[in-house]
PQR file with spaces between the fields and no chain letter, atoms N, CA, C, O and H, PARSE charges and radii, in Angstrom:
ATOM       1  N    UNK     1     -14.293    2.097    1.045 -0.4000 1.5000
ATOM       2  CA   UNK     1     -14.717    1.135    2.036 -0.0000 2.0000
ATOM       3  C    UNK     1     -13.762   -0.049    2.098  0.5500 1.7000
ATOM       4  O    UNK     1     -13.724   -0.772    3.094 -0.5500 1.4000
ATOM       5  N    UNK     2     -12.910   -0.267    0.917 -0.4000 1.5000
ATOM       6  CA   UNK     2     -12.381   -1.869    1.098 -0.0000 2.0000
ATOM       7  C    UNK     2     -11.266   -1.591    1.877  0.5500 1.7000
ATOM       8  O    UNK     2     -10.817   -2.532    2.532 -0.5500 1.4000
ATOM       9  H    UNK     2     -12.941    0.320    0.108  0.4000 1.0000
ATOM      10  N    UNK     3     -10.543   -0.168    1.978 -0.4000 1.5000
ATOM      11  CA   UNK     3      -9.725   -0.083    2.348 -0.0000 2.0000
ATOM      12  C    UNK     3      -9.696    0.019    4.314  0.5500 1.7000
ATOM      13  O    UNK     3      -8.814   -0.233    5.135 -0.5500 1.4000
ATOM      14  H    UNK     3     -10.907    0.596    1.446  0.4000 1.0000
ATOM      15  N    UNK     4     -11.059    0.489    4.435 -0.4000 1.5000
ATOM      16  CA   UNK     4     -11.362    0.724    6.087 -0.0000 2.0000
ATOM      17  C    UNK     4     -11.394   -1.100    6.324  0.5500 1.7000
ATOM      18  O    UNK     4     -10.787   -1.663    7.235 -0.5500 1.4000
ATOM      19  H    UNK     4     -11.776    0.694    3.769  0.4000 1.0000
ATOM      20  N    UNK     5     -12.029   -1.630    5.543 -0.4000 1.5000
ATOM      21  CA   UNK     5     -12.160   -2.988    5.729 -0.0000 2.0000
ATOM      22  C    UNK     5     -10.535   -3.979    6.013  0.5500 1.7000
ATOM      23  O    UNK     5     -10.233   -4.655    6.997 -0.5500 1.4000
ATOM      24  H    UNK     5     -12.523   -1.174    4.802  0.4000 1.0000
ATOM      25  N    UNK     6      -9.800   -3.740    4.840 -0.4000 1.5000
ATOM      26  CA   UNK     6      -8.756   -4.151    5.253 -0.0000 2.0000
ATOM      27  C    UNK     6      -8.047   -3.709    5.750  0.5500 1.7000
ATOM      28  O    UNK     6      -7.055   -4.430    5.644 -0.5500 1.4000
ATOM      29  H    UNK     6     -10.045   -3.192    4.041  0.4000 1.0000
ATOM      30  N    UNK     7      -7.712   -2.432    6.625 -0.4000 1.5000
ATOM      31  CA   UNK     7      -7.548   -1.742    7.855 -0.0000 2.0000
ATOM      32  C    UNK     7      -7.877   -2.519    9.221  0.5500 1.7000
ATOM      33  O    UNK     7      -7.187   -2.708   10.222 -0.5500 1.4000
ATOM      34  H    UNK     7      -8.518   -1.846    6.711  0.4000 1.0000
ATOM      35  N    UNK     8      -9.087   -2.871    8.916 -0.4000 1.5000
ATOM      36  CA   UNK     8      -9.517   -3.742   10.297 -0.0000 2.0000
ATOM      37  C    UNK     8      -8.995   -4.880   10.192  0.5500 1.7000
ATOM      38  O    UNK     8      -8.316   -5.258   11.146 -0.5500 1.4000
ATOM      39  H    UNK     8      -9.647   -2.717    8.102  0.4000 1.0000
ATOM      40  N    UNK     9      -9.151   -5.820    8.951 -0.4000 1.5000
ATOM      41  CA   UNK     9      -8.099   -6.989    9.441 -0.0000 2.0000
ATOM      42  C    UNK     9      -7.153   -6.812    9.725  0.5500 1.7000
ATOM      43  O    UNK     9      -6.739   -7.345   10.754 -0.5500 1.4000
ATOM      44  H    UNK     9      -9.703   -5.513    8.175  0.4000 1.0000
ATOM      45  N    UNK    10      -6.013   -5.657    8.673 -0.4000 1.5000
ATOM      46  CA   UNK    10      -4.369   -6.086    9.670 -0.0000 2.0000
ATOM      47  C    UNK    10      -4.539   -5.713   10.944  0.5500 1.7000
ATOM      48  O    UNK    10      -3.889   -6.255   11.838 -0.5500 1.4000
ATOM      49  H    UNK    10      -6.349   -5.224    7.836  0.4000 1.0000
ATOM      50  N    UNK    11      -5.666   -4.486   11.255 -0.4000 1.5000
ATOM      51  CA   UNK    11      -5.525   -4.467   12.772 -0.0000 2.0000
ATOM      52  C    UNK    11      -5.478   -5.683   13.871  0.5500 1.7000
ATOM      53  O    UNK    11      -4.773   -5.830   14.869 -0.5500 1.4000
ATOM      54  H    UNK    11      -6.194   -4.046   10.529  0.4000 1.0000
ATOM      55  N    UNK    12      -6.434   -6.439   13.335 -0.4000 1.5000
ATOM      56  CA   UNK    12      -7.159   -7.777   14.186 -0.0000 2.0000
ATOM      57  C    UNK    12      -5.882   -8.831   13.575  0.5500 1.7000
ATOM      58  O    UNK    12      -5.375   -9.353   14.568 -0.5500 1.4000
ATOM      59  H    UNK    12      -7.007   -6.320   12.525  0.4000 1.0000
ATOM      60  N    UNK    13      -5.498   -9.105   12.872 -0.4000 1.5000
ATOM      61  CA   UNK    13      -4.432  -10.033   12.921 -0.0000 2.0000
ATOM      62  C    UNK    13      -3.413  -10.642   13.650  0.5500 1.7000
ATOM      63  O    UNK    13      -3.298   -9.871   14.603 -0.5500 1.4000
ATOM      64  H    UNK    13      -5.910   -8.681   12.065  0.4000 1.0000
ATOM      65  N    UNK    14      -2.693  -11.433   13.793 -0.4000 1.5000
ATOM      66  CA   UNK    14      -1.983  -11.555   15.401 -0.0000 2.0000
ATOM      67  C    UNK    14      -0.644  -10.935   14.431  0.5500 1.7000
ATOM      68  O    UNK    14      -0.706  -10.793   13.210 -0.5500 1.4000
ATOM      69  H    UNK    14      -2.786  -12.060   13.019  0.4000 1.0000
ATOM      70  N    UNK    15       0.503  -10.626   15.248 -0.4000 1.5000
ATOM      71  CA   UNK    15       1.401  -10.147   14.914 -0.0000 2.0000
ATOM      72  C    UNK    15       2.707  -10.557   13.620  0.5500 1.7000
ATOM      73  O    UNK    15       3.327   -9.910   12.776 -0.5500 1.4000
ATOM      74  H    UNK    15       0.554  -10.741   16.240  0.4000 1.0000
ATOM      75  N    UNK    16       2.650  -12.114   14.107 -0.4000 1.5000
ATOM      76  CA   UNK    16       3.068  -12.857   13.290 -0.0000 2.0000
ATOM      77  C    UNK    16       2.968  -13.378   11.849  0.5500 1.7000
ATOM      78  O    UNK    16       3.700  -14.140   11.218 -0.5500 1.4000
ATOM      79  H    UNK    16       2.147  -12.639   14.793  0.4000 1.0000
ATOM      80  N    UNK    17       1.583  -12.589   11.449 -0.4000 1.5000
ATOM      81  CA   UNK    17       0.996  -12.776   10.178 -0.0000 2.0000
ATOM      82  C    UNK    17       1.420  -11.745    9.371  0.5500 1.7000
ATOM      83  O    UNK    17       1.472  -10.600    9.819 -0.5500 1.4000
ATOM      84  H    UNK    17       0.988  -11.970   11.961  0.4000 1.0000
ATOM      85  N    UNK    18       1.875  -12.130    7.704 -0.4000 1.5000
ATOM      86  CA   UNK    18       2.410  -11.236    7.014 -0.0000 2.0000
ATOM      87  C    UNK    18       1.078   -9.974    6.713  0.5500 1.7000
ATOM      88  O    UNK    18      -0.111  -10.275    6.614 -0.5500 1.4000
ATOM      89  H    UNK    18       1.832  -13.061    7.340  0.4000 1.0000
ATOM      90  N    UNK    19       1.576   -8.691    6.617 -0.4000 1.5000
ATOM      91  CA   UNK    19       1.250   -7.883    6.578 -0.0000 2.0000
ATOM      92  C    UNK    19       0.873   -6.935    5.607  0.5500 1.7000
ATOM      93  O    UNK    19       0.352   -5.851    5.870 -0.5500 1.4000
ATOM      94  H    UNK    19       2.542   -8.446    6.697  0.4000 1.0000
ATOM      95  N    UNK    20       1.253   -7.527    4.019 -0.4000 1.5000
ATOM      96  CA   UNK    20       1.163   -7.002    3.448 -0.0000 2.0000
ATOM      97  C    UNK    20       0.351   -7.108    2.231  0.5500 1.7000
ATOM      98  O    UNK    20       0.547   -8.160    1.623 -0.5500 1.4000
ATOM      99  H    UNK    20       1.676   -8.407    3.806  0.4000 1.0000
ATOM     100  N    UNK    21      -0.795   -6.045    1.527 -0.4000 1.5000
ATOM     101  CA   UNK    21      -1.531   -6.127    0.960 -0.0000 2.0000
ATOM     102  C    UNK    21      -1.137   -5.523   -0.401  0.5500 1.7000
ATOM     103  O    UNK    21      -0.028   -5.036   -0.621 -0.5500 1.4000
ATOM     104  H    UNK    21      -0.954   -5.190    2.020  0.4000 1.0000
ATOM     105  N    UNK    22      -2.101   -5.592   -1.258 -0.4000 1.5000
ATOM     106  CA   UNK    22      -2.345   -4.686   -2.771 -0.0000 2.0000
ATOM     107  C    UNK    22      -3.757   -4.564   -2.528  0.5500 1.7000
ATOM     108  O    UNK    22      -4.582   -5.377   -2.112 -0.5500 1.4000
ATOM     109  H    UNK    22      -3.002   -5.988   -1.079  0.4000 1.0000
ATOM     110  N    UNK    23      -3.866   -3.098   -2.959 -0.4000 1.5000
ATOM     111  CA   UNK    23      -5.249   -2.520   -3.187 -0.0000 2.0000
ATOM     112  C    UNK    23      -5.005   -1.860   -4.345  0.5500 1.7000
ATOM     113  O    UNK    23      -4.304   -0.860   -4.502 -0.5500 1.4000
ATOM     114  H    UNK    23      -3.195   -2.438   -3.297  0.4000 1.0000
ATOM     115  N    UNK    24      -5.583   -2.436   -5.096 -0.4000 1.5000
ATOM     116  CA   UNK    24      -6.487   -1.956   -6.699 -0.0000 2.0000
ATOM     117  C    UNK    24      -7.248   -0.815   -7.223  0.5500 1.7000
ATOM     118  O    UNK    24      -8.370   -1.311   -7.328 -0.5500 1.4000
ATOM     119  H    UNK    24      -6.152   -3.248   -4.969  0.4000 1.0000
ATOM     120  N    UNK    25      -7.345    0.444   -7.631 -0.4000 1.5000
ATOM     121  CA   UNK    25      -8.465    1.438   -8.072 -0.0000 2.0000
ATOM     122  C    UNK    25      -8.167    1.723   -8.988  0.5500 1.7000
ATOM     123  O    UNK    25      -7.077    1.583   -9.542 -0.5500 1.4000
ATOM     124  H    UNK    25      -6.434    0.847   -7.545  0.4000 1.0000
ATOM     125  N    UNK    26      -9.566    2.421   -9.500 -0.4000 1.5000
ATOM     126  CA   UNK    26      -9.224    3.415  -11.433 -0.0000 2.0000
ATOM     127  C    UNK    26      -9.545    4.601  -10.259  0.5500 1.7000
ATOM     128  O    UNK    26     -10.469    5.305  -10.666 -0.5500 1.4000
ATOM     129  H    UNK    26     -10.452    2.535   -9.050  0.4000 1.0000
ATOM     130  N    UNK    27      -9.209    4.900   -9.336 -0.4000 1.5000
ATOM     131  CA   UNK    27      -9.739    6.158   -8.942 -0.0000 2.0000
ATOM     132  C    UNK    27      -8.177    6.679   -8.133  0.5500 1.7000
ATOM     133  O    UNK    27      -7.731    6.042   -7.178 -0.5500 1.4000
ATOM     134  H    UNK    27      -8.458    4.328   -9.005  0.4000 1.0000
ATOM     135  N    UNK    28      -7.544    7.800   -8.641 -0.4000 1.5000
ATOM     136  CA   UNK    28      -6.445    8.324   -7.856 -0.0000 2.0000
ATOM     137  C    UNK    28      -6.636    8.886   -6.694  0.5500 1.7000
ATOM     138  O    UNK    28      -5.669    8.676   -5.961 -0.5500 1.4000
ATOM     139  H    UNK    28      -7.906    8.317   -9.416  0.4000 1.0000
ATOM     140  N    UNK    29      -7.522    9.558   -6.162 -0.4000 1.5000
ATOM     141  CA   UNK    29      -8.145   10.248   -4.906 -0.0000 2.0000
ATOM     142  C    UNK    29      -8.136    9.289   -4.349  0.5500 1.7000
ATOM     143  O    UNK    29      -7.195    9.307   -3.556 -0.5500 1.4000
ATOM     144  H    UNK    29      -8.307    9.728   -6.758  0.4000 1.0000
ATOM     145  N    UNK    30      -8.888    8.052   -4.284 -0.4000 1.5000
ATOM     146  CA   UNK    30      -9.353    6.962   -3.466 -0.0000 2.0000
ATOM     147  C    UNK    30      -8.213    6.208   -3.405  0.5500 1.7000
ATOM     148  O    UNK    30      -8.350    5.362   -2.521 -0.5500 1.4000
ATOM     149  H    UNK    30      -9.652    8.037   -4.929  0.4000 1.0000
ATOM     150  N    UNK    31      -6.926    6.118   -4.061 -0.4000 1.5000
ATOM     151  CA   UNK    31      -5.847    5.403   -3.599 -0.0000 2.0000
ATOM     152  C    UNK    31      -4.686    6.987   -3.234  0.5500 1.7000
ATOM     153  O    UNK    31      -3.557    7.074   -3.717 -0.5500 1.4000
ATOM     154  H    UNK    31      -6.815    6.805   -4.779  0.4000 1.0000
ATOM     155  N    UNK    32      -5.119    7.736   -2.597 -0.4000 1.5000
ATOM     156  CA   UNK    32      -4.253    9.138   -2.112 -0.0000 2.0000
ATOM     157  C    UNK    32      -4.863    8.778   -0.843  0.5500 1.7000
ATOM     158  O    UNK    32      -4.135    8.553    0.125 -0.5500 1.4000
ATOM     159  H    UNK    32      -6.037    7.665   -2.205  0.4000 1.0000
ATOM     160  N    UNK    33      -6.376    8.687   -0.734 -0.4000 1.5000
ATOM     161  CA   UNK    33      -6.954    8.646    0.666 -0.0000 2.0000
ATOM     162  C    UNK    33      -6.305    7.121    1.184  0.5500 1.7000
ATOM     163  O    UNK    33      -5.780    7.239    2.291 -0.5500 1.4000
ATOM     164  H    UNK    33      -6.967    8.870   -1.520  0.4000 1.0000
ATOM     165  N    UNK    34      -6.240    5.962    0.719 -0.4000 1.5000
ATOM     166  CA   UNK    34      -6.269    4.868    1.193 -0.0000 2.0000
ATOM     167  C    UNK    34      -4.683    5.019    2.097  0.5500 1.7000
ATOM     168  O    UNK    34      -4.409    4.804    3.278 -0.5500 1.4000
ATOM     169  H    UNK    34      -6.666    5.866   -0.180  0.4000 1.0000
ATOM     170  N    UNK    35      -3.788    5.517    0.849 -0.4000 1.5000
ATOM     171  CA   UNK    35      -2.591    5.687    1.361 -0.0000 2.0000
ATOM     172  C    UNK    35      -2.603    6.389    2.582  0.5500 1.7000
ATOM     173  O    UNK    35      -2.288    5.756    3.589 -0.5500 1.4000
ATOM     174  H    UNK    35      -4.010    5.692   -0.110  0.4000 1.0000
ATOM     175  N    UNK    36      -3.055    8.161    2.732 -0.4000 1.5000
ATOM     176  CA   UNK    36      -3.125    8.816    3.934 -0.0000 2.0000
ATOM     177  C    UNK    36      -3.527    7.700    5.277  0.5500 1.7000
ATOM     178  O    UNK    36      -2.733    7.628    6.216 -0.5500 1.4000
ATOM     179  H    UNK    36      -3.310    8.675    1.913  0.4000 1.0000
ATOM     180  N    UNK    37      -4.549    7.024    5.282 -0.4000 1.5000
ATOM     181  CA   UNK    37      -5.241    6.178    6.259 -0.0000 2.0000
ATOM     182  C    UNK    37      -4.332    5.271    6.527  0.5500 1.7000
ATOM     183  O    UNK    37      -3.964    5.142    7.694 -0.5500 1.4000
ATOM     184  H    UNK    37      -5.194    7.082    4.520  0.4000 1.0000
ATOM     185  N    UNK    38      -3.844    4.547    5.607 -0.4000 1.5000
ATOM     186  CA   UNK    38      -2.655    3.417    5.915 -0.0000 2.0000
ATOM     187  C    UNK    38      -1.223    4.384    6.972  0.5500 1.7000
ATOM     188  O    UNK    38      -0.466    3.996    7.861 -0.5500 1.4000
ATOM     189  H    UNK    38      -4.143    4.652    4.659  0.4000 1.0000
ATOM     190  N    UNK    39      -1.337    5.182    6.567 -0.4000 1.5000
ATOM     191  CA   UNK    39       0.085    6.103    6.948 -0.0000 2.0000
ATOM     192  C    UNK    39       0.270    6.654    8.658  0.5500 1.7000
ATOM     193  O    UNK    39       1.115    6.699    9.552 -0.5500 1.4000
ATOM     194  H    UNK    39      -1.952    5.497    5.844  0.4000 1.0000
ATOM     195  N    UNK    40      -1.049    6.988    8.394 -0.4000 1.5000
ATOM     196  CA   UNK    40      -1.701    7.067    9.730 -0.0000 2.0000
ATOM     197  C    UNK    40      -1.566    6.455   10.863  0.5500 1.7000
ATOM     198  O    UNK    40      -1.376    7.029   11.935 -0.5500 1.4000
ATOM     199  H    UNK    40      -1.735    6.951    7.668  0.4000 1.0000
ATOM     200  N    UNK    41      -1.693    4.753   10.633 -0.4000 1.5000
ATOM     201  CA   UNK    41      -1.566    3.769   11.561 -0.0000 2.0000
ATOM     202  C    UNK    41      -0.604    3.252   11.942  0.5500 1.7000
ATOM     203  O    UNK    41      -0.524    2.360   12.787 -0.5500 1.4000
ATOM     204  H    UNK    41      -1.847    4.287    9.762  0.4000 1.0000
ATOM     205  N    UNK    42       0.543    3.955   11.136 -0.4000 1.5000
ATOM     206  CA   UNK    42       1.684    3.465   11.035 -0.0000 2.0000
ATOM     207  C    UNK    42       1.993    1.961    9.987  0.5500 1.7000
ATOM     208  O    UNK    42       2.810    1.053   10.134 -0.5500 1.4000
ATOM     209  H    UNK    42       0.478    4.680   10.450  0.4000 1.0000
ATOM     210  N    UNK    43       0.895    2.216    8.872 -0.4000 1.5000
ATOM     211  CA   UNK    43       1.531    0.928    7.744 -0.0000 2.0000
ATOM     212  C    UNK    43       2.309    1.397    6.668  0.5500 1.7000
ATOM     213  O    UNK    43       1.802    2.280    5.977 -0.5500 1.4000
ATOM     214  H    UNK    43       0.231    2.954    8.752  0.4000 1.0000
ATOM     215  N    UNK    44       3.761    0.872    6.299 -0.4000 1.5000
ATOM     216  CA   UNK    44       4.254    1.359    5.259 -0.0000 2.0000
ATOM     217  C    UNK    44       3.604    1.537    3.919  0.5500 1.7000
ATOM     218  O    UNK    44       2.751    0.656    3.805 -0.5500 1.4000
ATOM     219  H    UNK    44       4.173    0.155    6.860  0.4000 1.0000
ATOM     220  N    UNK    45       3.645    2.286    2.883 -0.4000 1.5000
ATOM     221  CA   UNK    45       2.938    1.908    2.200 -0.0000 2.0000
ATOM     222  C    UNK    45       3.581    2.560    0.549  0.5500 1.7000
ATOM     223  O    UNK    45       4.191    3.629    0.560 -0.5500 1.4000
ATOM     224  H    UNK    45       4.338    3.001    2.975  0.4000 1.0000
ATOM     225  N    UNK    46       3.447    2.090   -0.277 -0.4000 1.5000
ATOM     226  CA   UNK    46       4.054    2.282   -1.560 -0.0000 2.0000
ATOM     227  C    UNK    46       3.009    2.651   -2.988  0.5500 1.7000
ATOM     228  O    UNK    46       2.822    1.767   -3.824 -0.5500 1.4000
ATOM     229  H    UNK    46       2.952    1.222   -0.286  0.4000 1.0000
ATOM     230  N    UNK    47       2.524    3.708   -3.108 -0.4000 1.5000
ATOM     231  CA   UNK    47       1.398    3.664   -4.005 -0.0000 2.0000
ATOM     232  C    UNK    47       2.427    3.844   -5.502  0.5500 1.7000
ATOM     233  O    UNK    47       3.616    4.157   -5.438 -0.5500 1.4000
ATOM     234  H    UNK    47       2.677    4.426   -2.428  0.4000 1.0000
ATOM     235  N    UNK    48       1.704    3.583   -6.774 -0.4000 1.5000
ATOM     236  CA   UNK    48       2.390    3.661   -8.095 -0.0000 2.0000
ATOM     237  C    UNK    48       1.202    4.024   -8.434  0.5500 1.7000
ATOM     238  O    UNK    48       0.155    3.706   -7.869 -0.5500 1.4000
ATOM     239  H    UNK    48       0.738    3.329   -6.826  0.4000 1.0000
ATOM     240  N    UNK    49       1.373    4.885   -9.625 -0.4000 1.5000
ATOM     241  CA   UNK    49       0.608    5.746  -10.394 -0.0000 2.0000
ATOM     242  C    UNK    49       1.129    6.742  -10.897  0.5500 1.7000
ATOM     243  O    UNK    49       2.287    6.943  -10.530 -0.5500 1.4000
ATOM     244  H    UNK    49       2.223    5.143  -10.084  0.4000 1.0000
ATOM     245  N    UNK    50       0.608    7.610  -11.770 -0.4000 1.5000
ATOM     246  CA   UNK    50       1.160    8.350  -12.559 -0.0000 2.0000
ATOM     247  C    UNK    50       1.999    9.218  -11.944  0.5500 1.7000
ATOM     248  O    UNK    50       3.092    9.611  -12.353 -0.5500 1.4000
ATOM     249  H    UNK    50      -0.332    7.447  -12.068  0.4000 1.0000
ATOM     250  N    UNK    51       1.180    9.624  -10.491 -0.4000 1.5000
ATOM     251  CA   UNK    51       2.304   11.156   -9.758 -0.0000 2.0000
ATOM     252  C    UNK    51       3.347   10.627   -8.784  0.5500 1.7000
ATOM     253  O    UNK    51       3.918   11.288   -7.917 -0.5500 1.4000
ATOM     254  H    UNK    51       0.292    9.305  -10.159  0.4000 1.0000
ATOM     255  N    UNK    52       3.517    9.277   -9.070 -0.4000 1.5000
ATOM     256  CA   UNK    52       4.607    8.457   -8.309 -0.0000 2.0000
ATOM     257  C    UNK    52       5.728    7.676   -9.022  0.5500 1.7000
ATOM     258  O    UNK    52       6.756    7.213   -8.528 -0.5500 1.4000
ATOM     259  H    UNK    52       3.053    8.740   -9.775  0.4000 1.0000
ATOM     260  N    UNK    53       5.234    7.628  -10.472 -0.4000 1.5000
ATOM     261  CA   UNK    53       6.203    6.808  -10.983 -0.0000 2.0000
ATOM     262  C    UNK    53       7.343    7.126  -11.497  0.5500 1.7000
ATOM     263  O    UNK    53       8.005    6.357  -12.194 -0.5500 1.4000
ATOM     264  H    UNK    53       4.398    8.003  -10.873  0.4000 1.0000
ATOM     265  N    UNK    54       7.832    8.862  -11.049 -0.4000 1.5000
ATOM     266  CA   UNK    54       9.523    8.865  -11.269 -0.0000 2.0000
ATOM     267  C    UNK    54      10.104    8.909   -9.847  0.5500 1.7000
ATOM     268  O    UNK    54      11.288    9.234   -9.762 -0.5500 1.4000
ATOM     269  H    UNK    54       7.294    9.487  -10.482  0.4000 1.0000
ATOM     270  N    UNK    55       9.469    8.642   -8.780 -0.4000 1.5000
ATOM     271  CA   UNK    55      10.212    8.210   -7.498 -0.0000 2.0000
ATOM     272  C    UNK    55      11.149    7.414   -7.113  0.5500 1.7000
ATOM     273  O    UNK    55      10.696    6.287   -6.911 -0.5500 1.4000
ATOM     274  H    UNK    55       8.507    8.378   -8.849  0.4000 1.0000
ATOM     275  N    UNK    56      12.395    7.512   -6.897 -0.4000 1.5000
ATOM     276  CA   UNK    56      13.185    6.297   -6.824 -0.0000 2.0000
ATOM     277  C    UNK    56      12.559    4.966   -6.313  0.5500 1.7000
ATOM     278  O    UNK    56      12.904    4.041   -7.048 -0.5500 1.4000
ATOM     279  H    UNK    56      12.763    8.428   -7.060  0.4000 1.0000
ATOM     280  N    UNK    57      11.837    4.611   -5.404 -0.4000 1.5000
ATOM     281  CA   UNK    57      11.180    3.975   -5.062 -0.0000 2.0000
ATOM     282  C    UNK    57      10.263    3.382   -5.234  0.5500 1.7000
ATOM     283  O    UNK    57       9.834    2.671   -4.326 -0.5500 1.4000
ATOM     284  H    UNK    57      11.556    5.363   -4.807  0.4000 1.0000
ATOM     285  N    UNK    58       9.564    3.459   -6.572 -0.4000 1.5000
ATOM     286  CA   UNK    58       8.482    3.049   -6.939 -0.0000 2.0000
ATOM     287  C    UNK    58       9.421    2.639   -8.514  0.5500 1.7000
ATOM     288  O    UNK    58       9.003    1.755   -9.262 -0.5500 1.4000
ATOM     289  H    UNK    58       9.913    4.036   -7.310  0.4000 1.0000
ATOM     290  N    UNK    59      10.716    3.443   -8.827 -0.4000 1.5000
ATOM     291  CA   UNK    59      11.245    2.646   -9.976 -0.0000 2.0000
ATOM     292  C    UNK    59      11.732    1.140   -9.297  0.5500 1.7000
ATOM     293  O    UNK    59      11.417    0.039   -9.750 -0.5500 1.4000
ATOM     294  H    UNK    59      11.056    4.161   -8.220  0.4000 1.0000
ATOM     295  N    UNK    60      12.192    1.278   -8.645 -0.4000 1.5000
ATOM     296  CA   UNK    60      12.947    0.409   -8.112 -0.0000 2.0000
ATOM     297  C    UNK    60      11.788   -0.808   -7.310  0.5500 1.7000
ATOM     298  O    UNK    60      12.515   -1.759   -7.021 -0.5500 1.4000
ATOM     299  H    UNK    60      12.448    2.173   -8.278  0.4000 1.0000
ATOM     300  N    UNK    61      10.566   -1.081   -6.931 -0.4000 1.5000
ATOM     301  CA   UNK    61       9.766   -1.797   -7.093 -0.0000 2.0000
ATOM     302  C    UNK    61       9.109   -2.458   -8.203  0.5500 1.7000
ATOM     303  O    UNK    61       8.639   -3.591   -8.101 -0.5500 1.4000
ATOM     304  H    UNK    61       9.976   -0.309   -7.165  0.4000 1.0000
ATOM     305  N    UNK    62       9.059   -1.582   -9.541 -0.4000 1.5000
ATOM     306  CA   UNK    62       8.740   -1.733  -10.802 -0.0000 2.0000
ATOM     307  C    UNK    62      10.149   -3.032  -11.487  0.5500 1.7000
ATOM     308  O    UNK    62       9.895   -4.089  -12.064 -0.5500 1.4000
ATOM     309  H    UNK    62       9.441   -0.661   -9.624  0.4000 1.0000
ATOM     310  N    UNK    63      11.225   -2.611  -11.243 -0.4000 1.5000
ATOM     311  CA   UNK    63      12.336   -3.279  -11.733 -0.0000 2.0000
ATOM     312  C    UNK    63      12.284   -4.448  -11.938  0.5500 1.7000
ATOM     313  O    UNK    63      12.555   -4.932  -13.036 -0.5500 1.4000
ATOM     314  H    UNK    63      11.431   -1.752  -10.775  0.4000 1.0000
ATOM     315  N    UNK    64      11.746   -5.468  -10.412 -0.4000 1.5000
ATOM     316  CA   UNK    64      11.333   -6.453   -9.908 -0.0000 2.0000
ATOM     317  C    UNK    64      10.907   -6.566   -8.430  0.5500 1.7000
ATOM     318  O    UNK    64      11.607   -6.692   -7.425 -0.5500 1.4000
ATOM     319  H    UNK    64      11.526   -5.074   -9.519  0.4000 1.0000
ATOM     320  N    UNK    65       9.239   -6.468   -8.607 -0.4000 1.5000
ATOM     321  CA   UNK    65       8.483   -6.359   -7.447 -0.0000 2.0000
ATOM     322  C    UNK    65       8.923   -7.721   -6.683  0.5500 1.7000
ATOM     323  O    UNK    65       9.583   -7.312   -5.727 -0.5500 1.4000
ATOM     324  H    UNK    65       8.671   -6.366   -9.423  0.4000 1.0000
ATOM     325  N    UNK    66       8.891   -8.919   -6.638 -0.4000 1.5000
ATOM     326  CA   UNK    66       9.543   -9.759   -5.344 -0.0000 2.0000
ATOM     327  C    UNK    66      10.711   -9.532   -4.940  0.5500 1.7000
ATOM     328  O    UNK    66      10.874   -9.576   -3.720 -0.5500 1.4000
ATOM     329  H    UNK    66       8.354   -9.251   -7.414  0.4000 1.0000
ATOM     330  N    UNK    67      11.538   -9.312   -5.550 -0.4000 1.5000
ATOM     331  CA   UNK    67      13.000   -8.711   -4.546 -0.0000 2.0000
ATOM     332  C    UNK    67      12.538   -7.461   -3.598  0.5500 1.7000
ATOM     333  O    UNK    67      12.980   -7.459   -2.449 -0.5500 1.4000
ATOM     334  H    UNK    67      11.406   -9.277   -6.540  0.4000 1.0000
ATOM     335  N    UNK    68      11.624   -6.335   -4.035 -0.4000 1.5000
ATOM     336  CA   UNK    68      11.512   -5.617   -3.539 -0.0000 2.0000
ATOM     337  C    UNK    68      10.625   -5.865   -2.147  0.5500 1.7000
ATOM     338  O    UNK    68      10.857   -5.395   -1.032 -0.5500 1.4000
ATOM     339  H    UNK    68      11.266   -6.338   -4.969  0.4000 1.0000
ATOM     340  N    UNK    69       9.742   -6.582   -2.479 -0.4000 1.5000
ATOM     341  CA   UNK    69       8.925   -6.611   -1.258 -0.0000 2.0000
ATOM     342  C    UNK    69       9.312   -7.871   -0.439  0.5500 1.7000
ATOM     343  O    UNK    69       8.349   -8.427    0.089 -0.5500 1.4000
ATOM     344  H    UNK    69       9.554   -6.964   -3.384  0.4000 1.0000
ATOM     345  N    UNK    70      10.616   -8.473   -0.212 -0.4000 1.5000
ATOM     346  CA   UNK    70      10.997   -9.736    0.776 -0.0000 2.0000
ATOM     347  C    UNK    70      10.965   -8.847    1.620  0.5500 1.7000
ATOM     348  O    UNK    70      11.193   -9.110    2.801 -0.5500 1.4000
ATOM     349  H    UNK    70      11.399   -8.022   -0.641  0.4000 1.0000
């Protein structure tokens, strides 16, 4: 649910507003689904967890997450 929820705000947001969130779970399904839904709408999206963390891309966020996400 938090994720349909914050779905609807970036929807409703005006354009100009930063866009980008963290969503939190102990549940891997429920951050596989959140991701699919985000993907959907066209939001980029970067999940980390166990079946992601030899991805170049998720090392390379790990390294140092504020460089990564300017």
């Amino acid at each position: 649910q938090l994720a349909l929820d914050t779905l609807v705000s970036l929807d409703q947001s005006p354009a100009h507003c930063a866009r980008s969130i963290v969503l939190f779970s102990d549940s891997q399904r429920q951050c596989q689904i959140a991701e699919e839904i985000f993907e959907l709408r066209g939001y980029p999206t970067l999940r980390v967890d166990s079946k992601t963390s030899t991805s170049k891309e998720v090392k390379e966020f790990l390294k140092d997450p504020d460089t990564y996400l300017e």
